[in-house]
PDB file of N, CA, C and O in Angstrom:
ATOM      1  N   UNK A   1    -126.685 -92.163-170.238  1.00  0.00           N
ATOM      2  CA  UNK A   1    -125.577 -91.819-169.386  1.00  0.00           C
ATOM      3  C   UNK A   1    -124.826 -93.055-168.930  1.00  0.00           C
ATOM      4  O   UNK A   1    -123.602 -93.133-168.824  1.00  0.00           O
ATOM      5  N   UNK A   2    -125.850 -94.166-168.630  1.00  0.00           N
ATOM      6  CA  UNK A   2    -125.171 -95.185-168.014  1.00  0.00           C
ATOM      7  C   UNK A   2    -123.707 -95.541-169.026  1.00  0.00           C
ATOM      8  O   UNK A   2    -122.605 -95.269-168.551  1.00  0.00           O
ATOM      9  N   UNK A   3    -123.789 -96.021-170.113  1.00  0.00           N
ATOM     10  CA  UNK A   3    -122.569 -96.279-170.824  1.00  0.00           C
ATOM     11  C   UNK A   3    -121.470 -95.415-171.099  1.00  0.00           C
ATOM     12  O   UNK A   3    -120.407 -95.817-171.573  1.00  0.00           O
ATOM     13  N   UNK A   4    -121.770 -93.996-170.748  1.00  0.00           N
ATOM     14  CA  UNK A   4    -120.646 -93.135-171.225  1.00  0.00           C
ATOM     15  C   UNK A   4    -120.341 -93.279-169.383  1.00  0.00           C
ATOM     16  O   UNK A   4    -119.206 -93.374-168.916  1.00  0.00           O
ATOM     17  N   UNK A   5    -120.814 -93.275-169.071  1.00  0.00           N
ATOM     18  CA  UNK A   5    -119.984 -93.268-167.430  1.00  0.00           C
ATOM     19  C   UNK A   5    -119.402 -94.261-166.965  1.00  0.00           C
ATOM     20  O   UNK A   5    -118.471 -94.077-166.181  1.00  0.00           O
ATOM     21  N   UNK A   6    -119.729 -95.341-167.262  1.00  0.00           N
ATOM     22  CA  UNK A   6    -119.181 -96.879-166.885  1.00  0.00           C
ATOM     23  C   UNK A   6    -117.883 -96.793-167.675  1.00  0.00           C
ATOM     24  O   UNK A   6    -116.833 -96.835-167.034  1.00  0.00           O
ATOM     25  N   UNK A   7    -117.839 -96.666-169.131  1.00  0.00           N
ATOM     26  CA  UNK A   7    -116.925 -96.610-169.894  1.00  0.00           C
ATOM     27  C   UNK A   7    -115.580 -95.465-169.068  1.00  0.00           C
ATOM     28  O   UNK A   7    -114.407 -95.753-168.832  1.00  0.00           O
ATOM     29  N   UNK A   8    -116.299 -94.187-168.798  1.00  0.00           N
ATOM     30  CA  UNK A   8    -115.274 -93.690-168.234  1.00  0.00           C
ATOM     31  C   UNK A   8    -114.639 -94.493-166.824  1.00  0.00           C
ATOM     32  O   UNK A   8    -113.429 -94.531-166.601  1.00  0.00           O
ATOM     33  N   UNK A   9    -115.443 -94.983-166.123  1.00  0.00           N
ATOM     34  CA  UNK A   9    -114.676 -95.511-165.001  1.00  0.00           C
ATOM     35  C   UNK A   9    -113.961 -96.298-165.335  1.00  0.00           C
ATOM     36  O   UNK A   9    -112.848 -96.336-164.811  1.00  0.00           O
ATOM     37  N   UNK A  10    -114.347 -97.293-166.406  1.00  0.00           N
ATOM     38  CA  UNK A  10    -112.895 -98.283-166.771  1.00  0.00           C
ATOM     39  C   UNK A  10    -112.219 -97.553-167.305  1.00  0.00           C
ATOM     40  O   UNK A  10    -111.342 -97.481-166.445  1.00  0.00           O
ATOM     41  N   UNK A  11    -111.883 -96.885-168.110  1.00  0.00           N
ATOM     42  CA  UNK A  11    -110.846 -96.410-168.511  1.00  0.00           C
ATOM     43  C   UNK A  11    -109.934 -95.650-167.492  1.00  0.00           C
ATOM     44  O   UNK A  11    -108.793 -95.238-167.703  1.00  0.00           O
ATOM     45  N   UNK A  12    -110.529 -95.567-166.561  1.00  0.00           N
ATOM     46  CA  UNK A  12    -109.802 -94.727-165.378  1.00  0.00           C
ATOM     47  C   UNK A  12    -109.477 -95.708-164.141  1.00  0.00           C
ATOM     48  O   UNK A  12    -108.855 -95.406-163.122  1.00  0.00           O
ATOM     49  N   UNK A  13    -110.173 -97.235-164.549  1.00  0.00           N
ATOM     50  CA  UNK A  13    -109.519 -98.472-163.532  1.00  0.00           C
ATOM     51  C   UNK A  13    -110.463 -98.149-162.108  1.00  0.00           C
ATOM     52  O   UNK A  13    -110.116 -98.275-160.934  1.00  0.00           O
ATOM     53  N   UNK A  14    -111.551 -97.769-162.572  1.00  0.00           N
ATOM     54  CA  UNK A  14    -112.406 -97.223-161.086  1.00  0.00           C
ATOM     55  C   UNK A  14    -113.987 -98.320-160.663  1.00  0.00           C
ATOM     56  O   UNK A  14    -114.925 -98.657-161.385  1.00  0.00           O
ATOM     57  N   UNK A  15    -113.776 -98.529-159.617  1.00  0.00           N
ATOM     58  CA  UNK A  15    -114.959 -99.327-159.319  1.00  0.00           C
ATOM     59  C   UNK A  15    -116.052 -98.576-158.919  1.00  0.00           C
ATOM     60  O   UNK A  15    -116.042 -97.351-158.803  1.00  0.00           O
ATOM     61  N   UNK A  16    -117.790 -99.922-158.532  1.00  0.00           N
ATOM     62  CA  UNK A  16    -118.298 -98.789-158.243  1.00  0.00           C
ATOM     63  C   UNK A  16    -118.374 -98.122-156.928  1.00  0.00           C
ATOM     64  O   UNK A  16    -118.804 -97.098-156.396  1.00  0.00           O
ATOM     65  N   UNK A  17    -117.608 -99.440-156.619  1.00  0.00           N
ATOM     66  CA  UNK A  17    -117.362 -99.352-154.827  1.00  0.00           C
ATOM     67  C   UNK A  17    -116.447 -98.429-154.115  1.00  0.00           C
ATOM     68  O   UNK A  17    -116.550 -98.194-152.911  1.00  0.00           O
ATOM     69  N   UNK A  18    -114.857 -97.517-155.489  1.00  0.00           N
ATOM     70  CA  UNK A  18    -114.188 -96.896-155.005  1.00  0.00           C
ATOM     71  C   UNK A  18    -115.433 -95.274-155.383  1.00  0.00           C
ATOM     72  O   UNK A  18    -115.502 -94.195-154.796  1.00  0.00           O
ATOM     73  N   UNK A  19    -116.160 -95.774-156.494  1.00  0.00           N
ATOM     74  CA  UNK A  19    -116.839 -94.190-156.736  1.00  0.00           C
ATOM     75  C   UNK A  19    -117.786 -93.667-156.163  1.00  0.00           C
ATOM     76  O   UNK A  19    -118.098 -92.477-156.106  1.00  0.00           O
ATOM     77  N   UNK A  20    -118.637 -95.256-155.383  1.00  0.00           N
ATOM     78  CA  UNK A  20    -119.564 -94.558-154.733  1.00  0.00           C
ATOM     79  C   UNK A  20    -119.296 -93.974-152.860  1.00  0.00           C
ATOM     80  O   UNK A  20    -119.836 -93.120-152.158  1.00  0.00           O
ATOM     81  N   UNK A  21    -118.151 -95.012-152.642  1.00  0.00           N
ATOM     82  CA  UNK A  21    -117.438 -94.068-151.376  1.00  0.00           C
ATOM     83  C   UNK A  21    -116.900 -92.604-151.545  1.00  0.00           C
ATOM     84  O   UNK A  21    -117.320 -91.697-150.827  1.00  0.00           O
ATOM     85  N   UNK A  22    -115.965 -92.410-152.511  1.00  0.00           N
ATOM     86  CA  UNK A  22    -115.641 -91.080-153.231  1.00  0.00           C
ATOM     87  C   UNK A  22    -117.374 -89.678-152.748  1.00  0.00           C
ATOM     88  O   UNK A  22    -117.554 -88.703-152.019  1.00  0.00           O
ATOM     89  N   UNK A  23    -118.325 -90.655-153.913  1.00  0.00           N
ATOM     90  CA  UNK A  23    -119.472 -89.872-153.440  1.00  0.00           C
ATOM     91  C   UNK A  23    -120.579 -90.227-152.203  1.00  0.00           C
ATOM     92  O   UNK A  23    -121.798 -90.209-152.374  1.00  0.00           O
ATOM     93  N   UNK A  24    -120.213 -90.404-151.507  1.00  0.00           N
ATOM     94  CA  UNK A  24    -120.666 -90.874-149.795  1.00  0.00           C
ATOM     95  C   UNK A  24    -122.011 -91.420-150.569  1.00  0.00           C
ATOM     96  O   UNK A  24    -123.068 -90.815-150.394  1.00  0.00           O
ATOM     97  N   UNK A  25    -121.974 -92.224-151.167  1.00  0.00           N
ATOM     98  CA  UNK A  25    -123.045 -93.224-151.660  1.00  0.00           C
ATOM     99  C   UNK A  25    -122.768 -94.736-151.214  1.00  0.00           C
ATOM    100  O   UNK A  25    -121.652 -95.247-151.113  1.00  0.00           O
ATOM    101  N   UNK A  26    -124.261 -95.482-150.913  1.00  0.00           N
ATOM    102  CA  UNK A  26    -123.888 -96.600-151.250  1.00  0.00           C
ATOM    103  C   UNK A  26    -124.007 -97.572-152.883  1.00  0.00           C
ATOM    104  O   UNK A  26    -124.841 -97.310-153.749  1.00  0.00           O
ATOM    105  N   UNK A  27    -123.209 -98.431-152.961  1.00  0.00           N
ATOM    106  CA  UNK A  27    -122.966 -99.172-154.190  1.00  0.00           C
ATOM    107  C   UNK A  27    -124.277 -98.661-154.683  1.00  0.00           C
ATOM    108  O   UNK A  27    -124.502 -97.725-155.450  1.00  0.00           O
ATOM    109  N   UNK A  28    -125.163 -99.545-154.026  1.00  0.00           N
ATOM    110  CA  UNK A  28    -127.295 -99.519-154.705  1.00  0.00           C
ATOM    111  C   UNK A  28    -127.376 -98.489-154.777  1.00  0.00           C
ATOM    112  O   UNK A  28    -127.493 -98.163-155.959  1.00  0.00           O
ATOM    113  N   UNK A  29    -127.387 -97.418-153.912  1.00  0.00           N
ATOM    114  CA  UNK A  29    -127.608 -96.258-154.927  1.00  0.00           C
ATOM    115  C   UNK A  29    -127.242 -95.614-155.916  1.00  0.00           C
ATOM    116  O   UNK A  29    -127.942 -95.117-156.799  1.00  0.00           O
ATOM    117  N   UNK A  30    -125.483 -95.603-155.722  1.00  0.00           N
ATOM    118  CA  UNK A  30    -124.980 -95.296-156.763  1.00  0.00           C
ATOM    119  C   UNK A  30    -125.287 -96.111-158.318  1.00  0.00           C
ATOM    120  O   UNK A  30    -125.344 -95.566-159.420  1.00  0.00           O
ATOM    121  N   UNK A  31    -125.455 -97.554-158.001  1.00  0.00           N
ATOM    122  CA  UNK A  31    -126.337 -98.257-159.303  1.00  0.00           C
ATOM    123  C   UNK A  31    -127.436 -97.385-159.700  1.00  0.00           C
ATOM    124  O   UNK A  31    -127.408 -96.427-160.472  1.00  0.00           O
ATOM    125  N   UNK A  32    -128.367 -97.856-159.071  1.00  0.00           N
ATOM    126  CA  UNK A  32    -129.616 -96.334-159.342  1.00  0.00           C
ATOM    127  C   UNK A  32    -129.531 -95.284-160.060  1.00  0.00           C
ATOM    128  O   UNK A  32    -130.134 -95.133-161.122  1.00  0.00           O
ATOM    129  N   UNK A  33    -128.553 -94.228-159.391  1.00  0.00           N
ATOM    130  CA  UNK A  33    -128.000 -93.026-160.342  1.00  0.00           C
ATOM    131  C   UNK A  33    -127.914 -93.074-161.587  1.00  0.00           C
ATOM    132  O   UNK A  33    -128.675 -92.507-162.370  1.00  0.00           O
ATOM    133  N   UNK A  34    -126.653 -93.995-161.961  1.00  0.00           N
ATOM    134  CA  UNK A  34    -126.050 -94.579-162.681  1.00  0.00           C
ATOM    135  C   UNK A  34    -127.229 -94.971-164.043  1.00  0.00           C
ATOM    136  O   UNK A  34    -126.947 -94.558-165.167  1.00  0.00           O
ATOM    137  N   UNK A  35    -128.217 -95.586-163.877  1.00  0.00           N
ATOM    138  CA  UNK A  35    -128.881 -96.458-164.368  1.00  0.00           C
ATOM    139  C   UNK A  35    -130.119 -95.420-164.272  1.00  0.00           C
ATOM    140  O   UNK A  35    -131.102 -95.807-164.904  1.00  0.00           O
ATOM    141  N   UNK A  36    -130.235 -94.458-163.758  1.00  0.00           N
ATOM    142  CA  UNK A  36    -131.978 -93.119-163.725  1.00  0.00           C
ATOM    143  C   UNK A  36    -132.666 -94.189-163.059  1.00  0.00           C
ATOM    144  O   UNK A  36    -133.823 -93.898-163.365  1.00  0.00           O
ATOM    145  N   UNK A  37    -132.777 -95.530-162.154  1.00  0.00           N
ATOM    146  CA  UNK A  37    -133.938 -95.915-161.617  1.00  0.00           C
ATOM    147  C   UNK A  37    -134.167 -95.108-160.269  1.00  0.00           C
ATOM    148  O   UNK A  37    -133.462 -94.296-159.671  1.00  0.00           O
ATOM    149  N   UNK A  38    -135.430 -95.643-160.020  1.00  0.00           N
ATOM    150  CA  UNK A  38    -136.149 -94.547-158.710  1.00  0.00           C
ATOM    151  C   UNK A  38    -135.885 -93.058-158.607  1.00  0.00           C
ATOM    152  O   UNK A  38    -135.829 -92.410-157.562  1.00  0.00           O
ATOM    153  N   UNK A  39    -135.726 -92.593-159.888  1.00  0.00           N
ATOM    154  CA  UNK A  39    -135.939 -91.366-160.486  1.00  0.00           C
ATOM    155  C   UNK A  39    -135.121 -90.473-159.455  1.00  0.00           C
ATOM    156  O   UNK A  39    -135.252 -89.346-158.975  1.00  0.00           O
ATOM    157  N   UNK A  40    -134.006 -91.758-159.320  1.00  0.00           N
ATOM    158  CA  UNK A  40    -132.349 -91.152-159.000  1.00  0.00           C
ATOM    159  C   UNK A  40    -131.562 -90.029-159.848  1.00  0.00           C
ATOM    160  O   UNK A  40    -131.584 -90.504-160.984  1.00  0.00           O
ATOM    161  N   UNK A  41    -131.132 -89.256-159.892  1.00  0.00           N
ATOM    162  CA  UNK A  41    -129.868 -88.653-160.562  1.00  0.00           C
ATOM    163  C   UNK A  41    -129.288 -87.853-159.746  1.00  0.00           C
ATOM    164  O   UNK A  41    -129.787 -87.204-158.828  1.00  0.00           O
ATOM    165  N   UNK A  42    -127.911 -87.927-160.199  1.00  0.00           N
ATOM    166  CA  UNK A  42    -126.576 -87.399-159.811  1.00  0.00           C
ATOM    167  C   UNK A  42    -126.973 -85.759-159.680  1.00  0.00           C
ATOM    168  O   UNK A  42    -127.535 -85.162-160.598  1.00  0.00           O
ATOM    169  N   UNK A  43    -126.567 -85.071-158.302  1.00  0.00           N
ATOM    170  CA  UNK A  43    -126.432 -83.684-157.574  1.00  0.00           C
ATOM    171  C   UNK A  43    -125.378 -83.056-158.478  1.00  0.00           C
ATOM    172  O   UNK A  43    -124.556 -83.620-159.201  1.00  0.00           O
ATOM    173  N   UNK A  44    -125.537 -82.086-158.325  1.00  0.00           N
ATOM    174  CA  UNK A  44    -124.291 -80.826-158.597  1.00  0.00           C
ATOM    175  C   UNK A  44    -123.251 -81.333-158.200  1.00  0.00           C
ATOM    176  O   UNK A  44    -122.354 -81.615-158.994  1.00  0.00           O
ATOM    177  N   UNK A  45    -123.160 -81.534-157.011  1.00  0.00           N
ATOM    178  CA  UNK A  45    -121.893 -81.669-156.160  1.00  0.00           C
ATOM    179  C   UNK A  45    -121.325 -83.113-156.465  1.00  0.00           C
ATOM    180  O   UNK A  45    -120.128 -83.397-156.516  1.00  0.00           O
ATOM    181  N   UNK A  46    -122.332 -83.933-156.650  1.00  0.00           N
ATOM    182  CA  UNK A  46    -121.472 -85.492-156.970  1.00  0.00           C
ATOM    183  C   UNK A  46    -120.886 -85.256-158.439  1.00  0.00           C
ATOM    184  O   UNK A  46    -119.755 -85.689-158.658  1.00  0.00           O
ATOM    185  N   UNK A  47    -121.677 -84.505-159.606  1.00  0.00           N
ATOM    186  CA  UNK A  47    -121.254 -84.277-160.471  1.00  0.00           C
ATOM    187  C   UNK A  47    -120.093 -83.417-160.760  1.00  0.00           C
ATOM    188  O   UNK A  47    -119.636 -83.584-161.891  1.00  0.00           O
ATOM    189  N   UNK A  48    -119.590 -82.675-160.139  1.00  0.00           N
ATOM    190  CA  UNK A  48    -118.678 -81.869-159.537  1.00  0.00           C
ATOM    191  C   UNK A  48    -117.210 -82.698-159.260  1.00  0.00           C
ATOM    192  O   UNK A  48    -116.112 -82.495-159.780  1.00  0.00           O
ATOM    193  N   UNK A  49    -117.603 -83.687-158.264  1.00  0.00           N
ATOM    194  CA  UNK A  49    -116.936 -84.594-158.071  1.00  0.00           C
ATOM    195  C   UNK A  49    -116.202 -85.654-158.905  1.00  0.00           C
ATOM    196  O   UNK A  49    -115.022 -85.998-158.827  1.00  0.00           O
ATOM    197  N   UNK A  50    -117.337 -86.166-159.857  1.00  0.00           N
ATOM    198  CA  UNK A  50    -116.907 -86.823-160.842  1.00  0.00           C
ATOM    199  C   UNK A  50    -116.006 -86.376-161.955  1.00  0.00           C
ATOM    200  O   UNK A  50    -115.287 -87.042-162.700  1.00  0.00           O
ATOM    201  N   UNK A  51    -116.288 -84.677-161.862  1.00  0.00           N
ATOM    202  CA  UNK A  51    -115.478 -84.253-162.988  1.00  0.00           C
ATOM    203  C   UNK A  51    -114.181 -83.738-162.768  1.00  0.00           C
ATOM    204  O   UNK A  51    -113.392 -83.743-163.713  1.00  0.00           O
ATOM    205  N   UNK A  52    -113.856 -83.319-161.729  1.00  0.00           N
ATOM    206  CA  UNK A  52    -112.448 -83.506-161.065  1.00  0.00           C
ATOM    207  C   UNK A  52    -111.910 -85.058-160.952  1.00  0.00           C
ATOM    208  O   UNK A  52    -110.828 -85.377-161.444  1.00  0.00           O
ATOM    209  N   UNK A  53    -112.623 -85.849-160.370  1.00  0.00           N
ATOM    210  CA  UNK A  53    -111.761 -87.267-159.988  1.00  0.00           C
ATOM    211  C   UNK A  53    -111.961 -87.729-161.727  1.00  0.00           C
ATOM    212  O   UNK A  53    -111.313 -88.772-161.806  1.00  0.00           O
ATOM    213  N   UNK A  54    -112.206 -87.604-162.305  1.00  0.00           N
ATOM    214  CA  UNK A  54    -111.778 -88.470-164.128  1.00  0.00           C
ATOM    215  C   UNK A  54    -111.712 -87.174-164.660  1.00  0.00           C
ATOM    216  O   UNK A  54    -112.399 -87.232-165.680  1.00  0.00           O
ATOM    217  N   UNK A  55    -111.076 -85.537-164.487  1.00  0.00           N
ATOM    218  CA  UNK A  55    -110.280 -84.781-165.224  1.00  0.00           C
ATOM    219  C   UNK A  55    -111.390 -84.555-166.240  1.00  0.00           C
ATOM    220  O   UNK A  55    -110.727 -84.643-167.274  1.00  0.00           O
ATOM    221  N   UNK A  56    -112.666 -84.317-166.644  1.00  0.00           N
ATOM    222  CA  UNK A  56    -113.637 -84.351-167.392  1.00  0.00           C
ATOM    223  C   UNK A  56    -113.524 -83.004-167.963  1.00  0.00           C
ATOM    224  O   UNK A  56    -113.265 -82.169-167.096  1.00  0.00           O
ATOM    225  N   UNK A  57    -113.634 -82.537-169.131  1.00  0.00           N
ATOM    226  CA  UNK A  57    -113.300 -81.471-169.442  1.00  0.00           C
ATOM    227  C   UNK A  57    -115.431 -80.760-169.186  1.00  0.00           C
ATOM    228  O   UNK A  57    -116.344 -81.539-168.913  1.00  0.00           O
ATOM    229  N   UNK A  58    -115.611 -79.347-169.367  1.00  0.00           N
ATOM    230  CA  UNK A  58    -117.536 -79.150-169.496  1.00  0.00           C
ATOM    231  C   UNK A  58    -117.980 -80.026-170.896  1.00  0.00           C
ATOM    232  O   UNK A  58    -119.092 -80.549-170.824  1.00  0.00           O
ATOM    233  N   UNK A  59    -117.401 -80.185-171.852  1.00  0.00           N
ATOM    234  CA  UNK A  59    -118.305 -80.481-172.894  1.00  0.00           C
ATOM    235  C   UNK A  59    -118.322 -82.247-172.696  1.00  0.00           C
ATOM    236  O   UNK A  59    -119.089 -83.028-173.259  1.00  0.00           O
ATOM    237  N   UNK A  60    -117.228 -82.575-171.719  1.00  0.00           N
ATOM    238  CA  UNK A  60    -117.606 -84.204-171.465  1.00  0.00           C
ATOM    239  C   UNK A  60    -119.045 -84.371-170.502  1.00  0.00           C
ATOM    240  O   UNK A  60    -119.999 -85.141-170.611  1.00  0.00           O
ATOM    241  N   UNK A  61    -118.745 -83.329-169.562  1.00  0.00           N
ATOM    242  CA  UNK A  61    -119.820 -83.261-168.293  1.00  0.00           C
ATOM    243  C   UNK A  61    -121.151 -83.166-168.914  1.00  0.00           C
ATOM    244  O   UNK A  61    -122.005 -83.806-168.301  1.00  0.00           O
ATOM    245  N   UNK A  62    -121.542 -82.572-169.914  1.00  0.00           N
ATOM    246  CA  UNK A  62    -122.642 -82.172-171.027  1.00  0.00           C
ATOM    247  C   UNK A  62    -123.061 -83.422-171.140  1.00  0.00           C
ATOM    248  O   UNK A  62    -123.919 -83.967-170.446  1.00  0.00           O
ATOM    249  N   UNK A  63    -122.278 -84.010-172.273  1.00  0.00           N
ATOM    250  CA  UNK A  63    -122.511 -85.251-172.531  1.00  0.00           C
ATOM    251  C   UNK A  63    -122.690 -86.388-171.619  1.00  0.00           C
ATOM    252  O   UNK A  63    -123.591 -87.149-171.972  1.00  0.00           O
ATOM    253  N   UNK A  64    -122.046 -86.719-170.494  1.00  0.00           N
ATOM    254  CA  UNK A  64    -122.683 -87.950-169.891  1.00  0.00           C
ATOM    255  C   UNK A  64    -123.581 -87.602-169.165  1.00  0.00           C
ATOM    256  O   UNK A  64    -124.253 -88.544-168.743  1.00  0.00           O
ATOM    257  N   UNK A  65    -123.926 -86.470-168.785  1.00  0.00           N
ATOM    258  CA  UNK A  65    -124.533 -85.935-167.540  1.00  0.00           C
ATOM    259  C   UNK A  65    -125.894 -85.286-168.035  1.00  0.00           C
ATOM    260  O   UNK A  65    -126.808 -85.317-167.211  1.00  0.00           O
ATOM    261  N   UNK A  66    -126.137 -84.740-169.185  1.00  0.00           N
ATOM    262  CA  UNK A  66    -127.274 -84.067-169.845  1.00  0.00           C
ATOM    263  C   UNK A  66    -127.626 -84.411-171.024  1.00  0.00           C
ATOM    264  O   UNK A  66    -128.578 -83.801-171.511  1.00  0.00           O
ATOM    265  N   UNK A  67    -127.139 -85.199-171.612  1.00  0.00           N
ATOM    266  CA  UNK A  67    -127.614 -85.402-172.974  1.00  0.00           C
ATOM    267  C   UNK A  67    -128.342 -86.533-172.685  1.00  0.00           C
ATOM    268  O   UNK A  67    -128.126 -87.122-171.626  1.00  0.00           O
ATOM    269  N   UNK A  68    -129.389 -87.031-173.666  1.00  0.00           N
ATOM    270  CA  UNK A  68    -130.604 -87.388-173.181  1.00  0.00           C
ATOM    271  C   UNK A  68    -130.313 -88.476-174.798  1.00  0.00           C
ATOM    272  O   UNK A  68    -130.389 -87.804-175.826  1.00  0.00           O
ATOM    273  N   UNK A  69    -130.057 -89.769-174.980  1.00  0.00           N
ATOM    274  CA  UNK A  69    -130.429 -90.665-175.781  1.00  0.00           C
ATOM    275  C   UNK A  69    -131.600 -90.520-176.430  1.00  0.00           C
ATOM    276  O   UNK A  69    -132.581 -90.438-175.691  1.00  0.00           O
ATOM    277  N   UNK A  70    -131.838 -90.449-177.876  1.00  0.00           N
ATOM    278  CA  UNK A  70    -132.815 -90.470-178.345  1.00  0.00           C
ATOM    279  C   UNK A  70    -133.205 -91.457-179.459  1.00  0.00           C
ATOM    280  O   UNK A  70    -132.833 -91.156-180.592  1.00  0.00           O
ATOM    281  N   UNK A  71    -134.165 -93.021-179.232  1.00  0.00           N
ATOM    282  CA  UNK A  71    -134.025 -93.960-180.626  1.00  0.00           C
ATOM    283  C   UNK A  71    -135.327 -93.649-181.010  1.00  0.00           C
ATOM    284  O   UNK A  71    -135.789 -94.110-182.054  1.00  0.00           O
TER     285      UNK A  71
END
């Protein structure tokens, strides 16, 4: 997730400091999320959030949000 989401914030000119105020997070946590440490992940509602503020269509939300990297 981390790279398909970072990627979207640049492309949308977004920090993590404007996204994690957006989601009443702080920066560190929102890193966390971001990154699955301390077996962090993103709520309904922040996800919700994210997909209105970058216009995310469901099959984008799928993908950064549920699809699971596999090497």
């Amino acid at each position: 997730m981390s790279d398909k989401l970072i990627a979207i914030m640049a492309a949308k000119k977004d920090s993590r400091e404007q996204l994690a105020e957006a989601l009443g997070l702080s920066v560190n946590r929102l890193s966390e999320k971001i990154y699955s440490r301390r077996n962090a992940s993103f709520t309904q509602p922040e996800i919700a959030t994210m997909k209105k503020r970058y216009a995310l269509s469901e099959t984008e939300v799928i993908d950064v949000f549920f699809t699971t990297n596999v090497s």
